[in-house]
N, C-alpha and C positions, 0 to 999 in steps of 0.2 A: 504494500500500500504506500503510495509515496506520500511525504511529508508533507503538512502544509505549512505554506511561508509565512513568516509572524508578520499581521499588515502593521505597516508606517504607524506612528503617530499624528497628525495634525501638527505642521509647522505654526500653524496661528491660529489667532480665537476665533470665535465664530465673529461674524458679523453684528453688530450692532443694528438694533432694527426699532423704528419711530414706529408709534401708533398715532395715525393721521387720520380724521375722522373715520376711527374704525378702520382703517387700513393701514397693514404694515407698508411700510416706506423707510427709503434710506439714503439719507444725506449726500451729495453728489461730491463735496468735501472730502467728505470720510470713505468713499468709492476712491477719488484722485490719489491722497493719503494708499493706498491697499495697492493702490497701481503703480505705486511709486512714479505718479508725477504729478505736471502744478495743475491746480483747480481749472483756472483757466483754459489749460488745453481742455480737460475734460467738459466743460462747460461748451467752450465751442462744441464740440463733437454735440453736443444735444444742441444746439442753436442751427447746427447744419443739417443734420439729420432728424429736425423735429418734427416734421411730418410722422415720419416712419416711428416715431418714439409717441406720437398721440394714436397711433392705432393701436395703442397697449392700455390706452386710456389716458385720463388728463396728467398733465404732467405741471402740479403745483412749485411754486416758483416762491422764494423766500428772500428777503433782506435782512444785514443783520449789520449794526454800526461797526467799524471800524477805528483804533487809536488813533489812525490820522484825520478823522473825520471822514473820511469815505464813507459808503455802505457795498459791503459783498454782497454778492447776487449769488443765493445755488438752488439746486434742483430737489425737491424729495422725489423719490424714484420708487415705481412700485415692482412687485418682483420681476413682470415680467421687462418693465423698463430697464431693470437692474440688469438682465442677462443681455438685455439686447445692447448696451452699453459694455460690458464689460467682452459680448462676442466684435466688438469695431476691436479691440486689442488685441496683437498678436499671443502666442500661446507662448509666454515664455516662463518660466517654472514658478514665478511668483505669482504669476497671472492665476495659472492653471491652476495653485493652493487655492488664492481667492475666490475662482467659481465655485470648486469643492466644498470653501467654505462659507459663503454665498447659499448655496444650496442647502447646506446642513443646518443653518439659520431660518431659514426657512420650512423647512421641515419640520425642525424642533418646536415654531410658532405654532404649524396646525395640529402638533399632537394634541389630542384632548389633555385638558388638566383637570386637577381635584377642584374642590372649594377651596382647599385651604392653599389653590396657586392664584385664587380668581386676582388678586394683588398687583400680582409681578410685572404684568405690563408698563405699569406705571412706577413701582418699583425700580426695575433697573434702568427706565430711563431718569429717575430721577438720581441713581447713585453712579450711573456714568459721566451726568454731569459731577458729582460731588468729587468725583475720583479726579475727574479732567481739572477742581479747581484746586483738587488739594495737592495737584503731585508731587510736588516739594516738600511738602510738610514730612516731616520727621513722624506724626502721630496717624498715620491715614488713617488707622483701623479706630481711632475712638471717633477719628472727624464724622466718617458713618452712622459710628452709634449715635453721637448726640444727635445728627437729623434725623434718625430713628427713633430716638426717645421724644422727641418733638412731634413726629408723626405719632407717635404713638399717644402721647400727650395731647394732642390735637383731639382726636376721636374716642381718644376715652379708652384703652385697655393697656392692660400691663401686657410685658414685653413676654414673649414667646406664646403669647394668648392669640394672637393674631386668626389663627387657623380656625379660630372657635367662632369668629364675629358672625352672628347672623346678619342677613343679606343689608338690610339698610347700612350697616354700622359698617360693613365691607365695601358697598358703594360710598360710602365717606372718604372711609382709607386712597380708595383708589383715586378720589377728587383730589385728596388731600396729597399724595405726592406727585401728581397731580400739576398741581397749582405751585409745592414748592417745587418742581424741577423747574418750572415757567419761569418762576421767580429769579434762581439761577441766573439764568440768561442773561441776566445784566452785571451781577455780581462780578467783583475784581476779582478776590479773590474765597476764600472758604471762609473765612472770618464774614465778610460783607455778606457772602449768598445767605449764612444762617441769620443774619440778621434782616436781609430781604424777606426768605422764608419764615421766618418766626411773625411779621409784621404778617406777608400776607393769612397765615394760619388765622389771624381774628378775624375775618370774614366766615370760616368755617364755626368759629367757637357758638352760635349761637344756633346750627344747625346740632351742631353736636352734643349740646344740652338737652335741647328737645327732645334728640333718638335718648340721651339716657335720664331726663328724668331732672336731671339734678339744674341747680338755679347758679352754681357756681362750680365751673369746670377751668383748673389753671390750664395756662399753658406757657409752656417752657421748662 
């Protein structure tokens, strides 16, 4: 019986993937970034070939400020945007990880999840950003938890309880990182964002009273 070959590991993570009005999508940035090259070429390539890139369906278009005053302009791309983008690039081994990994992103989105994943969509977009603003910091792993104890703080349950939230209390959670990853986005650094996020959380606080009841819920 002949042997079989122990498969590769994965050279890189999976893909990062946006929930854009209920559809995954993904930064045209962070595609160039995988490609190893500059936004702008990638940019063009959908500016040239847009046509052939709307018969995959619409293709939502973003601004976002720049340190010089500028504003970047990029693409969110939906999956099948994503491949038809990444097939204009030739097959060269870094390419070919990132389809594979590309793919597996994708995949991994439609598995079905439990209740206690209903979360994570909003979850990891919110601690991708927290990751991108802390990267420097010496502390990354409490930077986390404290906007996890904050979310959690937010909606009202103690930490590892999560999985248990019944369903309003869980559509909260998932508002609620939510709203702070949005918040981010302006944020300098990790210091700033949790202070962005903690401010926008009191628009939450009086929703979150209500699901529990109580007349005074802290937060922070």
């Amino acid at each position: 019986m002949p042997k079989q070959k122990q498969l590769p590991k994965s050279k890189g993570k999976l893909v990062s993937l946006l929930n854009v009005g209920n559809e995954l999508r993904v930064d045209s940035r962070l595609l160039a970034e995988k490609l190893q090259n500059q936004h702008k070429h990638v940019y063009e390539l959908i500016e040239k070939y847009f046509e052939q890139f709307c018969r995959f369906g619409k293709v939502p278009f973003e601004t976002e400020p720049l340190p010089s005053g500028q504003k970047a302009k990029f693409a969110l791309l939906n999956e099948d945007q994503s491949y038809f983008l990444l097939s204009l690039s030739r097959n060269t081994e870094h390419v070919v990880e990132l389809k594979a990994n590309l793919v597996a992103a994708f995949s991994k989105a439609r598995q079905p999840q439990g209740p206690e994943e209903e979360y994570l969509p909003t979850y990891r977009a919110l601690h991708d950003s927290v990751d991108s603003l802390a990267s420097e910091s010496k502390n990354k792993k409490f930077v986390h938890m404290n906007f996890n104890k904050l979310i959690n703080s937010t909606v009202g349950v103690e930490a590892g309880k999560r999985h248990d939230l019944p369903v309003p209390r869980k559509a909260l959670m998932v508002v609620a990182q939510a709203t702070a990853a949005h918040a981010l986005s302006t944020a300098k650094d990790h210091h700033d964002g949790y202070q962005l996020a903690k401010t926008a959380m009191q628009a939450l606080k009086p929703v979150a009273q209500q699901l529990s009841g109580q007349t005074n819920l802290p937060i922070g």
